[in-house]
N, CA, C and O atoms as a printed pandas DataFrame, in Angstrom:
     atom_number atom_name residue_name chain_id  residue_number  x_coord  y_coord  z_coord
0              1         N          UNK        A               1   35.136   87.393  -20.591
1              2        CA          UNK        A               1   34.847   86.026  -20.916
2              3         C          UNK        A               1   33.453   85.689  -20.398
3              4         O          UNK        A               1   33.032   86.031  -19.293
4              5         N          UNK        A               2   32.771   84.977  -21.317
5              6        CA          UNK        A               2   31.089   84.583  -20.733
6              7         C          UNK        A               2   31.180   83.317  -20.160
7              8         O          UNK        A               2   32.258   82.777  -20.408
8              9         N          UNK        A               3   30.308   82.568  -19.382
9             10        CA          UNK        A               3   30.370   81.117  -18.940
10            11         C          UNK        A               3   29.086   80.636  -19.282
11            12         O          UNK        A               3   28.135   81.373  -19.021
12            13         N          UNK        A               4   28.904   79.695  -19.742
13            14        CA          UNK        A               4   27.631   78.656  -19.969
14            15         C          UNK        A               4   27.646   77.815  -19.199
15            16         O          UNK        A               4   28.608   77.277  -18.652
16            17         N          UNK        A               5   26.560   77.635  -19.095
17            18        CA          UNK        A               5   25.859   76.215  -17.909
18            19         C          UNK        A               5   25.295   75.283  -18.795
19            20         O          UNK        A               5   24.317   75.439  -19.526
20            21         N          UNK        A               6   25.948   74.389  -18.668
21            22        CA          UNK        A               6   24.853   73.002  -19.539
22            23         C          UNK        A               6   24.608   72.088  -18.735
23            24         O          UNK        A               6   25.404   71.699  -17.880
24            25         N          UNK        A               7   23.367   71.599  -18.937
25            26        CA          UNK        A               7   22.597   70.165  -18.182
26            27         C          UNK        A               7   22.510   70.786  -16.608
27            28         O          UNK        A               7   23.061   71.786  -16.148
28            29         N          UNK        A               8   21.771   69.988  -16.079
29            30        CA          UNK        A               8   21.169   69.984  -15.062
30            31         C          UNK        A               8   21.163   68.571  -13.704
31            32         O          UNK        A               8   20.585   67.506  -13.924
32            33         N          UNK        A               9   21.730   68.789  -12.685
33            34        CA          UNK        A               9   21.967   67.977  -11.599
34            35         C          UNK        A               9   21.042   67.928  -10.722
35            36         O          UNK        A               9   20.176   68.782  -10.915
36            37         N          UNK        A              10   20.799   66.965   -9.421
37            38        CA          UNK        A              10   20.249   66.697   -8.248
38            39         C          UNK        A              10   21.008   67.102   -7.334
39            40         O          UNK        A              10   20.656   67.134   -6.155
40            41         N          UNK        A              11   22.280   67.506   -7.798
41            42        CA          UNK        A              11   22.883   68.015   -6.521
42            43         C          UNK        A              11   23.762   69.386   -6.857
43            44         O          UNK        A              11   24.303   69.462   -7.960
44            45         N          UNK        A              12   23.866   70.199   -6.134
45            46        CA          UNK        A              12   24.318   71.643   -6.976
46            47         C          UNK        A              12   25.876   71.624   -7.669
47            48         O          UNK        A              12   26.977   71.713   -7.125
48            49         N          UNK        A              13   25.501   71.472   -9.088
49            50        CA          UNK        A              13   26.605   71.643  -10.056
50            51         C          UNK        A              13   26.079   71.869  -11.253
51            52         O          UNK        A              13   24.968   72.390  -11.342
52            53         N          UNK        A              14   26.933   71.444  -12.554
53            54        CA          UNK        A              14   26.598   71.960  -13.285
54            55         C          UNK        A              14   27.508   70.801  -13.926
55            56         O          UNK        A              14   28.686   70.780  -13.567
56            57         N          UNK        A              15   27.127   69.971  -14.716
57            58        CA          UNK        A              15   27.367   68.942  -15.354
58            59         C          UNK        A              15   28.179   69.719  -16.601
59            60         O          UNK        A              15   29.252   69.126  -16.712
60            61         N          UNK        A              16   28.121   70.573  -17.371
61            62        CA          UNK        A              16   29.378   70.951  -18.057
62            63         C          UNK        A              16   29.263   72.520  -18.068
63            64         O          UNK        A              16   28.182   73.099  -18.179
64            65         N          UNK        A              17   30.231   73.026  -17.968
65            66        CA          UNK        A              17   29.977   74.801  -17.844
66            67         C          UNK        A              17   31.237   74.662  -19.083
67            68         O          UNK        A              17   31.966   73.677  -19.200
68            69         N          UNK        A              18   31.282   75.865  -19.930
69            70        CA          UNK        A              18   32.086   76.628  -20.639
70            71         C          UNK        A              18   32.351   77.700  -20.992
71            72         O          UNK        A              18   31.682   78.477  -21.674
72            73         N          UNK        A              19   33.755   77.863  -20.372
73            74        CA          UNK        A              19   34.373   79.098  -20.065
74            75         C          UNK        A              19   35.063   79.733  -21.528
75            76         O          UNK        A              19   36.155   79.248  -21.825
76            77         N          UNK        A              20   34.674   80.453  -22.164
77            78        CA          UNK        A              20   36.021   80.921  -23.117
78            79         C          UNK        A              20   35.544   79.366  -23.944
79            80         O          UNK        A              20   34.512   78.703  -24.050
80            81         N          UNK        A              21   37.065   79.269  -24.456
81            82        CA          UNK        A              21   37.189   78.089  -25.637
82            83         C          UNK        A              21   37.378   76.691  -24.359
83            84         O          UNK        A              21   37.814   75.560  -24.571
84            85         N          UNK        A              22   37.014   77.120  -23.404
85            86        CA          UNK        A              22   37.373   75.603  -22.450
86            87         C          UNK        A              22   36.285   75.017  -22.035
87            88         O          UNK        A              22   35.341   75.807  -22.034
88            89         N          UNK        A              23   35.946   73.703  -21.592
89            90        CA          UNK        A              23   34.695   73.440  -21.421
90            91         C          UNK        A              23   35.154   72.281  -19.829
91            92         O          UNK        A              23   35.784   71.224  -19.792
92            93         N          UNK        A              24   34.740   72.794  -19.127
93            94        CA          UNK        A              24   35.190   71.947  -17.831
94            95         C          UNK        A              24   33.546   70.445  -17.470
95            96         O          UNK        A              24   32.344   70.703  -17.409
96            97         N          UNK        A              25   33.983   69.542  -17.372
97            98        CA          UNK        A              25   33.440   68.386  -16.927
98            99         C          UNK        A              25   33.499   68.163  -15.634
99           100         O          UNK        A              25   34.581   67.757  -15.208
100          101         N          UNK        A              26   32.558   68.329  -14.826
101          102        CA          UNK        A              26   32.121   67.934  -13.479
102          103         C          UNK        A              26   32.751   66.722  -13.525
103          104         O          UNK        A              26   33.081   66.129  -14.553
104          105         N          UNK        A              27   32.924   66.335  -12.315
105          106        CA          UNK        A              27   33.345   64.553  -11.757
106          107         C          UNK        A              27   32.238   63.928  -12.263
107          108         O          UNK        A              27   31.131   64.155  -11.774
108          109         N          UNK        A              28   32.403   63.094  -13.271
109          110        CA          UNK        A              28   31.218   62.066  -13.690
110          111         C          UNK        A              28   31.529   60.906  -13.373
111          112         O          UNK        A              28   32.649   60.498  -13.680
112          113         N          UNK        A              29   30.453   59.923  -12.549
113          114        CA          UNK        A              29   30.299   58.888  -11.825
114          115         C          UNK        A              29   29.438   57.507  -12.480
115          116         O          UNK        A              29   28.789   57.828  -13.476
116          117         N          UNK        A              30   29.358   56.536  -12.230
117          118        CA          UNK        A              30   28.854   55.427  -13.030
118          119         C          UNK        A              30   27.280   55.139  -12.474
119          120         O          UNK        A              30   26.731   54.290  -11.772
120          121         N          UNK        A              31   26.988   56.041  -13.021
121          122        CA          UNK        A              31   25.191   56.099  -13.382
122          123         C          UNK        A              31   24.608   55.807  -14.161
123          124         O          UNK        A              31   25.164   55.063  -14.968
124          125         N          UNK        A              32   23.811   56.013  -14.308
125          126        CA          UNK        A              32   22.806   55.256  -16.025
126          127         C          UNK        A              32   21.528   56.159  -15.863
127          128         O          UNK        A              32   20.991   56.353  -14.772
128          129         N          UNK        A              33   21.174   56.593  -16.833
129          130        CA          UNK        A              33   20.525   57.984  -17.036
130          131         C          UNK        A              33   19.328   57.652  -16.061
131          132         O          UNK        A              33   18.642   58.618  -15.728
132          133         N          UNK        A              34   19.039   56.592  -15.634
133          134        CA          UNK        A              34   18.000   56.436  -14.370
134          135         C          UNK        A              34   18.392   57.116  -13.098
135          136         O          UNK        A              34   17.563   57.536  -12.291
136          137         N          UNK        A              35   20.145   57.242  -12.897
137          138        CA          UNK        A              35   20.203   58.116  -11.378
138          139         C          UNK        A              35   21.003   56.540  -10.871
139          140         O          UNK        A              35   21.713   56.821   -9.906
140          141         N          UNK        A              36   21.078   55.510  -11.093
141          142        CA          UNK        A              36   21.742   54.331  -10.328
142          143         C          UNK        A              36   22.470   53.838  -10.713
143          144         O          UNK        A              36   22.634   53.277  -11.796
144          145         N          UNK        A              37   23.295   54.029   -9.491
145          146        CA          UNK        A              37   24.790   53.161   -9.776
146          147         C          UNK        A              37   24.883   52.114  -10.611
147          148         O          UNK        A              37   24.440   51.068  -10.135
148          149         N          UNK        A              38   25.353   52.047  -11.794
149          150        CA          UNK        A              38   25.204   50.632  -12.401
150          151         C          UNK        A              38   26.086   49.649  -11.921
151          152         O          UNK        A              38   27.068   49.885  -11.217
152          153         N          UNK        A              39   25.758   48.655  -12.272
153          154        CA          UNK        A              39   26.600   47.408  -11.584
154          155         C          UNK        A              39   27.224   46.662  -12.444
155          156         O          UNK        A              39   26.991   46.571  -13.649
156          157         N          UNK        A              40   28.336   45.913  -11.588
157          158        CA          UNK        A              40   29.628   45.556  -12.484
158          159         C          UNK        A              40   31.379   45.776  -12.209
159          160         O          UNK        A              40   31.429   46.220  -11.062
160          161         N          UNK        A              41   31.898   45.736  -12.403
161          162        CA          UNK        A              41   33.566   45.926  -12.138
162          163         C          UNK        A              41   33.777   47.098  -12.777
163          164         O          UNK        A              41   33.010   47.836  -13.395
164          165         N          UNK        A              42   35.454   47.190  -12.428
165          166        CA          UNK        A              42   35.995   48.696  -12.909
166          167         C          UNK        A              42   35.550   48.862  -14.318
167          168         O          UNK        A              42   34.935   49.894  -14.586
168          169         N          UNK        A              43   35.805   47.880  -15.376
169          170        CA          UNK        A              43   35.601   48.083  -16.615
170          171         C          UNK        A              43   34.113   48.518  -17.125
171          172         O          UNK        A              43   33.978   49.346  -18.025
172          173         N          UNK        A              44   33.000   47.887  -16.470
173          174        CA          UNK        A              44   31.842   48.844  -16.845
174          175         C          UNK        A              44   31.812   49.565  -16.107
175          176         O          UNK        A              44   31.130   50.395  -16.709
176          177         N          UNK        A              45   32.154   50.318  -14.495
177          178        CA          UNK        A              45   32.082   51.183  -14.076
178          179         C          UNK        A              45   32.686   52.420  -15.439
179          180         O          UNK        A              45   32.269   53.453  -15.962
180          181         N          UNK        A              46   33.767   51.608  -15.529
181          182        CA          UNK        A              46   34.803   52.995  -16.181
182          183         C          UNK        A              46   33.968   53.642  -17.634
183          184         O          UNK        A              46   33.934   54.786  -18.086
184          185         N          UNK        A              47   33.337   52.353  -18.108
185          186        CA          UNK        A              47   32.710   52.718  -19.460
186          187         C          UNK        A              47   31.382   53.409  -19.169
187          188         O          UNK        A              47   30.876   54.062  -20.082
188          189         N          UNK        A              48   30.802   53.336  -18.052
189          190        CA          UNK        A              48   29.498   53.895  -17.960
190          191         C          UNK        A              48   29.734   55.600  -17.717
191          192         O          UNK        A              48   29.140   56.555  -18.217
192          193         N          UNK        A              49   31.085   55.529  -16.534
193          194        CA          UNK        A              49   31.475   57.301  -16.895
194          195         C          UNK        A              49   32.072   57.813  -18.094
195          196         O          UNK        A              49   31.781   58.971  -18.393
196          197         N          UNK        A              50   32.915   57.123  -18.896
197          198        CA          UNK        A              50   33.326   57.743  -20.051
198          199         C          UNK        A              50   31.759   58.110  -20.961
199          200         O          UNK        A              50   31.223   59.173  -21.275
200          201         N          UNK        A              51   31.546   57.276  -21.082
201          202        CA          UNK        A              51   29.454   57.427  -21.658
202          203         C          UNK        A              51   29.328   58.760  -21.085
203          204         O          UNK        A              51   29.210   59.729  -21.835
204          205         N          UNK        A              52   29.342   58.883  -19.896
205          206        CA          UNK        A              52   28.622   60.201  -19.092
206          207         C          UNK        A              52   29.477   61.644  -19.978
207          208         O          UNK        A              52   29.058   62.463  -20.797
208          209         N          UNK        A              53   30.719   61.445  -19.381
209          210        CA          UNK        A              53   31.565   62.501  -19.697
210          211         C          UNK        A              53   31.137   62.654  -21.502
211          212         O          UNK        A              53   30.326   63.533  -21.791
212          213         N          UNK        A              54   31.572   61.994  -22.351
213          214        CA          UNK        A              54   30.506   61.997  -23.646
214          215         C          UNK        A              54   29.398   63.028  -23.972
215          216         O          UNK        A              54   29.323   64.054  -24.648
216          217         N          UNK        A              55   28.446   62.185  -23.068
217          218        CA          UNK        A              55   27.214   62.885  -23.276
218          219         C          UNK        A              55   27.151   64.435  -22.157
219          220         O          UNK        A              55   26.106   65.083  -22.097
220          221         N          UNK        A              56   28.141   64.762  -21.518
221          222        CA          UNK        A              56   28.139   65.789  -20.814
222          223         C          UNK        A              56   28.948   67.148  -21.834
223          224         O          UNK        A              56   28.638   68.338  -21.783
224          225         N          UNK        A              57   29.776   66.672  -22.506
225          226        CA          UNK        A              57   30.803   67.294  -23.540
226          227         C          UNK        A              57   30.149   67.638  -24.744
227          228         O          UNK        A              57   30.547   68.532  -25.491
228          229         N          UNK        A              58   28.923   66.781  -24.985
229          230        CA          UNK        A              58   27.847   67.175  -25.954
230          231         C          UNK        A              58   26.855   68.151  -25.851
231          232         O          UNK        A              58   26.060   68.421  -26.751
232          233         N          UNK        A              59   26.906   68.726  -24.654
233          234        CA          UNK        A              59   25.727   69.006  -24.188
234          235         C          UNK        A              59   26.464   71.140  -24.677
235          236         O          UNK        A              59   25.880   72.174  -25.000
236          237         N          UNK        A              60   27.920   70.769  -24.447
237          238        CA          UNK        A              60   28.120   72.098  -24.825
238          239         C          UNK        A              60   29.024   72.021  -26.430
239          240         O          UNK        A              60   29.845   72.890  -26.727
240          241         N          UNK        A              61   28.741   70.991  -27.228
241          242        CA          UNK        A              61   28.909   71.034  -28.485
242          243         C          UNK        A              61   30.579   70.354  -28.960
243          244         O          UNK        A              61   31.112   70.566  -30.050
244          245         N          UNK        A              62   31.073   69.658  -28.019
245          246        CA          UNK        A              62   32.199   69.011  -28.263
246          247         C          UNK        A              62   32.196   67.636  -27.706
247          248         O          UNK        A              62   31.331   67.213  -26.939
248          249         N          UNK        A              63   33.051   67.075  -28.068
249          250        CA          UNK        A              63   33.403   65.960  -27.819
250          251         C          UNK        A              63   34.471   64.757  -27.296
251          252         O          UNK        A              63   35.543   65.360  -27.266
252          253         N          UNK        A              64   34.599   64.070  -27.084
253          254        CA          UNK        A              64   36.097   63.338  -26.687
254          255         C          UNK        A              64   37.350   63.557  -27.132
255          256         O          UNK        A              64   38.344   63.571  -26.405
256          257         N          UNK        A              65   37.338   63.802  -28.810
257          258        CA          UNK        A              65   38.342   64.077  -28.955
258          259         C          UNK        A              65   38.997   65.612  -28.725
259          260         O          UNK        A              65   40.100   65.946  -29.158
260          261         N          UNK        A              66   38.152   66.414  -28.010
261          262        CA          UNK        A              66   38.774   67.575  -27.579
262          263         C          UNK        A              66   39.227   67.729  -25.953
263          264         O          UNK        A              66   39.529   68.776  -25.380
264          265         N          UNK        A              67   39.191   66.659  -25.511
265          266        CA          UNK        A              67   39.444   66.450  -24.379
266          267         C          UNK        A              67   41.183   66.923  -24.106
267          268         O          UNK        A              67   42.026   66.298  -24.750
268          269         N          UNK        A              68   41.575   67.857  -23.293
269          270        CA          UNK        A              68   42.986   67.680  -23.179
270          271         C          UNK        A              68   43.269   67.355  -21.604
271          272         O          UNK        A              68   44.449   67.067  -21.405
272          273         N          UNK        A              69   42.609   67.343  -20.680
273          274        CA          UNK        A              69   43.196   67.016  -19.832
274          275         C          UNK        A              69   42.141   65.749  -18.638
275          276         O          UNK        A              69   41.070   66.331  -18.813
276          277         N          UNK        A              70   41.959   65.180  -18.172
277          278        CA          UNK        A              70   41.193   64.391  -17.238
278          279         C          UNK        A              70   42.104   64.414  -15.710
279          280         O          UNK        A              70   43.311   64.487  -15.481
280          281         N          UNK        A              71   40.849   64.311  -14.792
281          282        CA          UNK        A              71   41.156   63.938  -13.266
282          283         C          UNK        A              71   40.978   62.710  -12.897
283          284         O          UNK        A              71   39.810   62.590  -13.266
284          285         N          UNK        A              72   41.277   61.606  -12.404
285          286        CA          UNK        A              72   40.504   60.159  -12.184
286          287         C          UNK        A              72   40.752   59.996  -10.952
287          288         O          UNK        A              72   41.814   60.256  -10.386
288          289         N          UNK        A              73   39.603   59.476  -10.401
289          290        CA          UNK        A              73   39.704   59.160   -8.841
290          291         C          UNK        A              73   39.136   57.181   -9.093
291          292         O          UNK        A              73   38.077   56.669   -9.456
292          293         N          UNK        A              74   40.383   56.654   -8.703
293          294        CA          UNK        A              74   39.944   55.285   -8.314
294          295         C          UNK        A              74   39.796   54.727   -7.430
295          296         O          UNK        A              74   40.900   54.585   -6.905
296          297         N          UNK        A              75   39.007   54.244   -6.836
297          298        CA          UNK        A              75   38.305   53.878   -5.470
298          299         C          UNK        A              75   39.479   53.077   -5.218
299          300         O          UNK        A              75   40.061   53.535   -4.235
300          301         N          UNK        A              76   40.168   51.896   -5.782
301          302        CA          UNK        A              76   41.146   50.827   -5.382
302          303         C          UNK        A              76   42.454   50.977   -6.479
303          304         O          UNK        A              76   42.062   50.570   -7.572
304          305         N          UNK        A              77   43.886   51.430   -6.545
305          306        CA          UNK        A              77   44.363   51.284   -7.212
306          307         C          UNK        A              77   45.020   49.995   -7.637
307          308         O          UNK        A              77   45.893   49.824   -8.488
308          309         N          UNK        A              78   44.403   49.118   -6.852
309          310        CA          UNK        A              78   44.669   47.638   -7.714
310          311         C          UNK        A              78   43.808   47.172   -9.089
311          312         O          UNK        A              78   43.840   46.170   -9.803
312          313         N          UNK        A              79   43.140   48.234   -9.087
313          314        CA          UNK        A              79   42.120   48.107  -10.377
314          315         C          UNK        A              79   42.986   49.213  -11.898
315          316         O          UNK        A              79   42.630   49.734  -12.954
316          317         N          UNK        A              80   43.809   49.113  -11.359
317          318        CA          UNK        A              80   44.196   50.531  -12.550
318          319         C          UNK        A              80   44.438   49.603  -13.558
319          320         O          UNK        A              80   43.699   49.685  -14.539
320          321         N          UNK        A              81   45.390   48.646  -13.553
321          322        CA          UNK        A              81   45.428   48.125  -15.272
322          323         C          UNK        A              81   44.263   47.793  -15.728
323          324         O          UNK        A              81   44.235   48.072  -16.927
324          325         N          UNK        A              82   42.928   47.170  -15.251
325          326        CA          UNK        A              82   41.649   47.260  -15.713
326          327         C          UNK        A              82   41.022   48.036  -16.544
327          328         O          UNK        A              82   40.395   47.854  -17.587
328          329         N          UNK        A              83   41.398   49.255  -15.676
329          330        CA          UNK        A              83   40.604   50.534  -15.642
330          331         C          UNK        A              83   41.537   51.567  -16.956
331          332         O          UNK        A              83   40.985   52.498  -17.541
332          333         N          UNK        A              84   42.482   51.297  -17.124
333          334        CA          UNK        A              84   44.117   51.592  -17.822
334          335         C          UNK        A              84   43.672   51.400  -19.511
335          336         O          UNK        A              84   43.812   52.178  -20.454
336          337         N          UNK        A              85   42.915   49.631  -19.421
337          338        CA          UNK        A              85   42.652   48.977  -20.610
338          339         C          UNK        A              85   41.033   49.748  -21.262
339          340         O          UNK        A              85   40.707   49.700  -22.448
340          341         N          UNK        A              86   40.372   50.287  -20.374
341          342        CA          UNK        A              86   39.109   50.485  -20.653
342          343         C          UNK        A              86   39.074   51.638  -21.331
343          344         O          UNK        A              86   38.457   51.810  -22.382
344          345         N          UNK        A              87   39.736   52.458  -20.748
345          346        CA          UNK        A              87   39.652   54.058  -21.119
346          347         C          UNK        A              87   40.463   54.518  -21.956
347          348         O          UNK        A              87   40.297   55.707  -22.227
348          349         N          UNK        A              88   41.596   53.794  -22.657
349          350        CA          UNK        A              88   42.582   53.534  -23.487
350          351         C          UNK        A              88   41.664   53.406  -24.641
351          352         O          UNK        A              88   42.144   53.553  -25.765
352          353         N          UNK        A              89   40.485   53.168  -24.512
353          354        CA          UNK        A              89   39.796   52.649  -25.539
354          355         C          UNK        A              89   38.990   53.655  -26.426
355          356         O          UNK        A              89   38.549   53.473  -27.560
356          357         N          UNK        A              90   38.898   54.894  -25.531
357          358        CA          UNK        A              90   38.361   56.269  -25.406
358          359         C          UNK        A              90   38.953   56.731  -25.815
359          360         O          UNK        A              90   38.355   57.408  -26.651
360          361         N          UNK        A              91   40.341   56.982  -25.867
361          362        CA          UNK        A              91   41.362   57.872  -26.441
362          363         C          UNK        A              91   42.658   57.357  -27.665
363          364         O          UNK        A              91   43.846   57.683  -27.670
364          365         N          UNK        A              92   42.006   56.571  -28.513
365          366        CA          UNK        A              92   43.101   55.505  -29.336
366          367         C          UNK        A              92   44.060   56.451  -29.798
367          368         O          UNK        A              92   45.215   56.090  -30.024
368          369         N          UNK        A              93   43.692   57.623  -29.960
369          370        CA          UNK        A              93   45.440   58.057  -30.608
370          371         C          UNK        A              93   45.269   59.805  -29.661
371          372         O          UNK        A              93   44.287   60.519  -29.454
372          373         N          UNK        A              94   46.497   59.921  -29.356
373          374        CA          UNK        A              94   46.579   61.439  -28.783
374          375         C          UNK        A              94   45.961   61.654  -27.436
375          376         O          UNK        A              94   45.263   62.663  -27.332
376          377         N          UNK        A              95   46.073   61.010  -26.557
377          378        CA          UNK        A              95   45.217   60.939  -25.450
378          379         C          UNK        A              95   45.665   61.994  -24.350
379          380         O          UNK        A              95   46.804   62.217  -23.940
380          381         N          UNK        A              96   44.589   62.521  -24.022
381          382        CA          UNK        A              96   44.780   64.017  -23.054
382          383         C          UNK        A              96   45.920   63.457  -21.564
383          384         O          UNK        A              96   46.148   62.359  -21.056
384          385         N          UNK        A              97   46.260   64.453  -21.367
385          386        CA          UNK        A              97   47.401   64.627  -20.199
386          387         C          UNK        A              97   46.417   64.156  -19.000
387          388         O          UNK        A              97   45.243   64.527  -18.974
388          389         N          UNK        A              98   46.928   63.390  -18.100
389          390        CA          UNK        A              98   46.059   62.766  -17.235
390          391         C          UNK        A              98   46.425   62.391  -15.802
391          392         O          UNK        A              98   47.394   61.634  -15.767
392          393         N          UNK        A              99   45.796   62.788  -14.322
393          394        CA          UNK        A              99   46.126   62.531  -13.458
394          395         C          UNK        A              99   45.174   61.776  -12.758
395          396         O          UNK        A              99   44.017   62.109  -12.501
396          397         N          UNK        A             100   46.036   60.212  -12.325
397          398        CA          UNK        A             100   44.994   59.640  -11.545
398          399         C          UNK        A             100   45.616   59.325   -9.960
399          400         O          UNK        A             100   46.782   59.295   -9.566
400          401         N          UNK        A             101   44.285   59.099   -9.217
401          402        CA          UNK        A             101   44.912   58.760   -7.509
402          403         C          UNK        A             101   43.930   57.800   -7.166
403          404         O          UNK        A             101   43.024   57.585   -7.971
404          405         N          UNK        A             102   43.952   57.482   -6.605
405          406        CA          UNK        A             102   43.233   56.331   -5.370
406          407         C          UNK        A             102   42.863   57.395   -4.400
407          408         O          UNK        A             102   43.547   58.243   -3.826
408          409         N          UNK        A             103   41.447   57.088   -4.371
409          410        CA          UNK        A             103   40.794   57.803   -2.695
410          411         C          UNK        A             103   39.634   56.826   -2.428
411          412         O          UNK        A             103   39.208   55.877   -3.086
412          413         N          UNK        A             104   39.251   57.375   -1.223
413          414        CA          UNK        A             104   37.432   56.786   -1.017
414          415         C          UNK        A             104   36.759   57.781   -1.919
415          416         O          UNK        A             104   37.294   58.799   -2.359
416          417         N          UNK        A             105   35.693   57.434   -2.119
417          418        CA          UNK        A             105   34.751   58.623   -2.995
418          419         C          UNK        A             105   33.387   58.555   -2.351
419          420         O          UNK        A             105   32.989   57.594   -1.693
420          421         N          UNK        A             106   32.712   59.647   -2.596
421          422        CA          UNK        A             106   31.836   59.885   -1.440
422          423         C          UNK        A             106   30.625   58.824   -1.637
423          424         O          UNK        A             106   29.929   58.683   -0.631
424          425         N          UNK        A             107   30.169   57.856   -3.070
425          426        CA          UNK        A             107   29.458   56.988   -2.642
426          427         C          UNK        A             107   29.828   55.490   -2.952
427          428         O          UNK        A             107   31.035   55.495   -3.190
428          429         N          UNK        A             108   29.500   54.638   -3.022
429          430        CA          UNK        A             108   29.761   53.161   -3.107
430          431         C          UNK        A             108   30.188   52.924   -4.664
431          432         O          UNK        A             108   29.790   52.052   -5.436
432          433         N          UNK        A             109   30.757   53.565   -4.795
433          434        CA          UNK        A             109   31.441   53.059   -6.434
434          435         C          UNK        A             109   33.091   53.088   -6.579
435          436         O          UNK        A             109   33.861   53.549   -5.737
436          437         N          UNK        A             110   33.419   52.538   -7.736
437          438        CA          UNK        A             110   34.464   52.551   -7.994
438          439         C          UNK        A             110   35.527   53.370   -8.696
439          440         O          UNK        A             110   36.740   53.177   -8.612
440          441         N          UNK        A             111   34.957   54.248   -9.354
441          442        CA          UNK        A             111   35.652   55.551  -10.443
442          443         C          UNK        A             111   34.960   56.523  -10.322
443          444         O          UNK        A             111   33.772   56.463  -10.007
444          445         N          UNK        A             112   35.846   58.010  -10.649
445          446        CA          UNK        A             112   35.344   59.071  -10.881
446          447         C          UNK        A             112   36.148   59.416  -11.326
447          448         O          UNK        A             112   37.306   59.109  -11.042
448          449         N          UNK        A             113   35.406   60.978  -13.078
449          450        CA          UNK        A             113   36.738   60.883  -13.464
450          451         C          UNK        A             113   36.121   62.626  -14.109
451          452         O          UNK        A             113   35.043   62.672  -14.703
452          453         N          UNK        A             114   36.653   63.450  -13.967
453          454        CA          UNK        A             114   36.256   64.918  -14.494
454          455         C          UNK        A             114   37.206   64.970  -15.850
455          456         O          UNK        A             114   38.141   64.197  -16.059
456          457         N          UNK        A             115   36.744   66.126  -16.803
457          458        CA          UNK        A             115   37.866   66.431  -17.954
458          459         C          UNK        A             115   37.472   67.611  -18.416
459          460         O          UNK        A             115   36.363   68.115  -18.240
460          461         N          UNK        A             116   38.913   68.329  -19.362
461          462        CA          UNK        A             116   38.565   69.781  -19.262
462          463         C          UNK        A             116   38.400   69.525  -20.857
463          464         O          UNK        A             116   38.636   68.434  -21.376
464          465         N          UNK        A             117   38.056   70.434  -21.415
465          466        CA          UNK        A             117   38.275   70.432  -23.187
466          467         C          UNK        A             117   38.200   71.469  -23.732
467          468         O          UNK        A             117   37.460   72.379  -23.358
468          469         N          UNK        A             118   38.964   71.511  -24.724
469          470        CA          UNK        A             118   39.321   72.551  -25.349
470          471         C          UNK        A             118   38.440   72.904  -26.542
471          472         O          UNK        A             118   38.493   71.810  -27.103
472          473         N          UNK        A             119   37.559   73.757  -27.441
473          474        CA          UNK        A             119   36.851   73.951  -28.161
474          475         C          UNK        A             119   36.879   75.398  -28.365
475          476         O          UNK        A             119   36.141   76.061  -27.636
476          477         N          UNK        A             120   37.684   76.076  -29.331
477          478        CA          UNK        A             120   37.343   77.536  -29.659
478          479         C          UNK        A             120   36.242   77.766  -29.987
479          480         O          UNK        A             120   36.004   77.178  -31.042
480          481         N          UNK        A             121   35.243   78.447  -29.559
481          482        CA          UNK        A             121   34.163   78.860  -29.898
482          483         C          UNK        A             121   33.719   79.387  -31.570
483          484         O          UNK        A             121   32.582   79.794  -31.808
């Protein structure tokens, strides 16, 4: 099996690698192609990483709807029906198998959310 590296980070990773027919998504965080936290509540937090994950899934030639599985880390789980309504919005029919938790996350934001996808080469 070969692995690809796509895109390029400030901090050592690899914003989408693909393995085989799978394409794994780094933890993508609510940035804005400037590098800064954008500002706002869970709901644009959540939409600014789905954006990311997007444009990270593009980068190795697929897209959302090949998404089968996601990780979500929510800074507060009193934000989940928010956050529930936003990303629901991402996946209107068939939506990948999904595990979310509440933690701290290592900087001042509110979501993080990785996803794997499936794409036969």
């Amino acid at each position: 099996m070969t692995k690809q590296h796509f895109g390029s980070s400030h901090v050592p990773l690899s914003p989408a690698v693909r393995a085989g027919d799978f394409i794994y998504i780094s933890g993508q965080v609510p940035v804005g192609a400037d590098g800064t936290v954008i500002t706002g509540g869970i709901e644009a937090q959540t939409k600014q990483v789905m954006e990311n994950i997007r444009t990270a899934l593009a980068l190795a030639g697929a897209d959302l709807s090949d998404v089968v599985k996601t990780f979500v880390i929510l800074e507060d789980a009193r934000e989940f029906a928010a956050f529930n309504k936003t990303y629901a919005a991402y996946f209107p029919q068939n939506p990948p198998a999904r595990t979310t938790i509440e933690s701290r996350l290592m900087i001042d934001i509110k979501i993080e959310i990785e996803a794997i996808a499936y794409k036969p080469l």
